[in-house]
C-alpha positions as CSV (number, residue, x, y, z in Angstrom):
1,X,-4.7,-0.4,-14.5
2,X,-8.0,-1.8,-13.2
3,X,-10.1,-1.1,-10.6
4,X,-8.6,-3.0,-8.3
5,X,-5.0,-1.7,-8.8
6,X,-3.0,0.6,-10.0
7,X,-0.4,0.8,-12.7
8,X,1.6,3.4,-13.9
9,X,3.8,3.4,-17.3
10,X,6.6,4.4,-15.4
11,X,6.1,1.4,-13.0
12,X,7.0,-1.4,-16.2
13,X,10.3,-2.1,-17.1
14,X,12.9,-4.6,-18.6
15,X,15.6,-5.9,-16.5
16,X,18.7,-7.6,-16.7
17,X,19.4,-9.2,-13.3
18,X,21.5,-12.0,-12.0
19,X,19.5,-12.9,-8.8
20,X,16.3,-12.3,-6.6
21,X,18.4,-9.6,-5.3
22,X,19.0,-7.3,-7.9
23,X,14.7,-8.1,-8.7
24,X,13.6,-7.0,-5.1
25,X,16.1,-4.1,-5.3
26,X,14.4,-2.9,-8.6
27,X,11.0,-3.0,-7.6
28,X,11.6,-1.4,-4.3
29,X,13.3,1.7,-6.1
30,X,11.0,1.7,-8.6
31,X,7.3,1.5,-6.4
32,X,9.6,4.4,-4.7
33,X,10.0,6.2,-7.6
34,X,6.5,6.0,-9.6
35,X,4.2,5.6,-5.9
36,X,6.1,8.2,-3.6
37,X,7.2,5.3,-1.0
38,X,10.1,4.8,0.9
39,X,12.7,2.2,-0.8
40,X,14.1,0.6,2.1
41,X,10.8,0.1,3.7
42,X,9.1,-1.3,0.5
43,X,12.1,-3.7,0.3
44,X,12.0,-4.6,3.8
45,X,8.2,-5.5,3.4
46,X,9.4,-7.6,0.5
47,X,11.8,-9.4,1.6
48,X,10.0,-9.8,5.1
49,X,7.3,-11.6,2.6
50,X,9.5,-13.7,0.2
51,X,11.0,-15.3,3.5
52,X,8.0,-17.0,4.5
53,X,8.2,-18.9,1.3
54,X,8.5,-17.8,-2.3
55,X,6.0,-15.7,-4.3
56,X,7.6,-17.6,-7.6
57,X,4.0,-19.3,-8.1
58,X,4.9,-21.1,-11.4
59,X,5.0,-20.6,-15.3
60,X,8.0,-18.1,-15.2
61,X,6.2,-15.6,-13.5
62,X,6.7,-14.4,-9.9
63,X,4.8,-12.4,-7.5
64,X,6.5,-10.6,-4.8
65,X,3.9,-8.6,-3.0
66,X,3.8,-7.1,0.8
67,X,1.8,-4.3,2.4
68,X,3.3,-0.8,3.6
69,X,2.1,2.3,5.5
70,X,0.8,5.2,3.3
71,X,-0.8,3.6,0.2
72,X,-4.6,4.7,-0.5
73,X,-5.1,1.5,-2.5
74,X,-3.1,-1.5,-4.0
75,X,-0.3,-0.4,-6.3
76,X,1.5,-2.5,-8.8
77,X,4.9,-3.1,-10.7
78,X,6.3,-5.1,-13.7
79,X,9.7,-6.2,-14.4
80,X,10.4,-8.2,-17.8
81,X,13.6,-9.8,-17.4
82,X,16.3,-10.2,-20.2
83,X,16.7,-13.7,-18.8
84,X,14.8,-15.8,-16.5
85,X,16.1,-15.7,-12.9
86,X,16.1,-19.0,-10.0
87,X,13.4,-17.4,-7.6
88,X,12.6,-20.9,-6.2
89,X,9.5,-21.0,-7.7
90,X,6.8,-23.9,-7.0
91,X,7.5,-25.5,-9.8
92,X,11.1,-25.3,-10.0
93,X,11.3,-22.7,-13.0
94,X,13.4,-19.8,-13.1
95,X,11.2,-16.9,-13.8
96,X,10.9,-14.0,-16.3
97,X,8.1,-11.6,-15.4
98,X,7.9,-10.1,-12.2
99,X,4.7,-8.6,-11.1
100,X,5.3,-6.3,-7.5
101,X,2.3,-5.7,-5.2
102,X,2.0,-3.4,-2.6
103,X,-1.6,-2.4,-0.9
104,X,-2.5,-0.2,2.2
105,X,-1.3,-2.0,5.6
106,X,-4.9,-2.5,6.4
107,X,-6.2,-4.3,3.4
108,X,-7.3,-7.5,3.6
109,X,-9.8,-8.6,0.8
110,X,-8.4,-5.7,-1.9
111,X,-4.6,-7.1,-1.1
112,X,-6.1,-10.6,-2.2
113,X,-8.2,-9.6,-5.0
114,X,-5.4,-7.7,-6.4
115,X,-3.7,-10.8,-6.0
116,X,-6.3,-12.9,-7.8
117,X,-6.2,-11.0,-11.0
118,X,-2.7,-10.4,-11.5
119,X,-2.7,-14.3,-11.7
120,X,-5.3,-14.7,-13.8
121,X,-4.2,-12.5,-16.1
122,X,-0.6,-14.2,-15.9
123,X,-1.9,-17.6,-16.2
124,X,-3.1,-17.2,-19.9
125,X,-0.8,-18.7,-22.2
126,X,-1.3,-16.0,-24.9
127,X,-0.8,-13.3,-22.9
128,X,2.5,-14.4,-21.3
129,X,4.2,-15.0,-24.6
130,X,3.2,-11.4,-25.6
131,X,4.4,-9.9,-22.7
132,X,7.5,-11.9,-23.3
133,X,7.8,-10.8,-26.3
134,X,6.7,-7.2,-26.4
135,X,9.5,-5.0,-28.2
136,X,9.8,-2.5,-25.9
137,X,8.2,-1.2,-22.5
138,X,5.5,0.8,-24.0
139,X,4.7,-2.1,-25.3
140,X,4.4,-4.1,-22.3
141,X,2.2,-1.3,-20.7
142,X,0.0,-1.1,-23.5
143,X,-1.0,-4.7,-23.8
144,X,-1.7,-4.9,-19.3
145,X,-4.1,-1.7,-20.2
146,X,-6.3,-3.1,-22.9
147,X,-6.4,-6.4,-21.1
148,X,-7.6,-4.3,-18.1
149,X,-10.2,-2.2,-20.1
150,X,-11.7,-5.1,-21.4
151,X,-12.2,-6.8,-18.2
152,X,-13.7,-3.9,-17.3
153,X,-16.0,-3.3,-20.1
């Protein structure tokens, strides 16, 4: 997706899911499926993370992120859900767009940077509401790839 992580169509989905659960189960199967990584390990690492405190940062959008054994660089994940989900979030909101992060066990500065534009991205009102809104996956993928080729550009 950008140069500082990596995002593959098959990696960006909608879900409908009850609980935080059913959200870390999702990503974990699906960083498994698109990246090559173990499931139960990736949702081990995740869940390890979301119990020191919760990655909901605010705005409806959520990032659980972790970092696992066997990665070459930081890999990411979304998950539109059908309807926003508690994921004791800083401000209280439920969320409804769930951006996963994984990056090698030894990254330090790439894990944050990755980190860093995920949320900027996020924070812009505009592009929330089109993600939101997108009418279909394709969709969502397309509009997180031009955003990323023009910050690139």
């Amino acid at each position: 997706m950008t140069g500082l992580y990596t995002l593959k169509p098959e990696a960006v989905a909608t879900l409908r899911a009850d609980n935080k659960a059913v959200i870390f189960a999702e990503l974990a199967h699906s960083f498994a499926a698109t990246y090559g990584l173990d499931a139960e390990e990736v949702l081990e690492r995740l869940e390890e993370r979301e119990n020191l405190g919760s990655t909901g940062f605010g705005r409806g959008i959520a990032m659980p992120h972790a970092r696992v054994p066997g990665l070459a660089r930081p890999v990411t994940a979304l998950l539109r859900l059908e309807e926003p989900v508690e994921f004791n979030a800083a401000d209280g909101l439920p969320v409804d767009l769930v951006f996963g992060l994984l990056s090698p066990e030894n990254a330090g500065a790439s894990h944050l940077h990755a980190l860093a534009a995920i949320s900027r991205l996020v924070r812009n009102e505009d592009m929330h509401e089109a993600l939101i809104e997108a009418p279909n996956d394709e969709a969502l993928y397309a509009l997180l790839t031009n955003v990323a080729d023009r910050n690139a550009a």
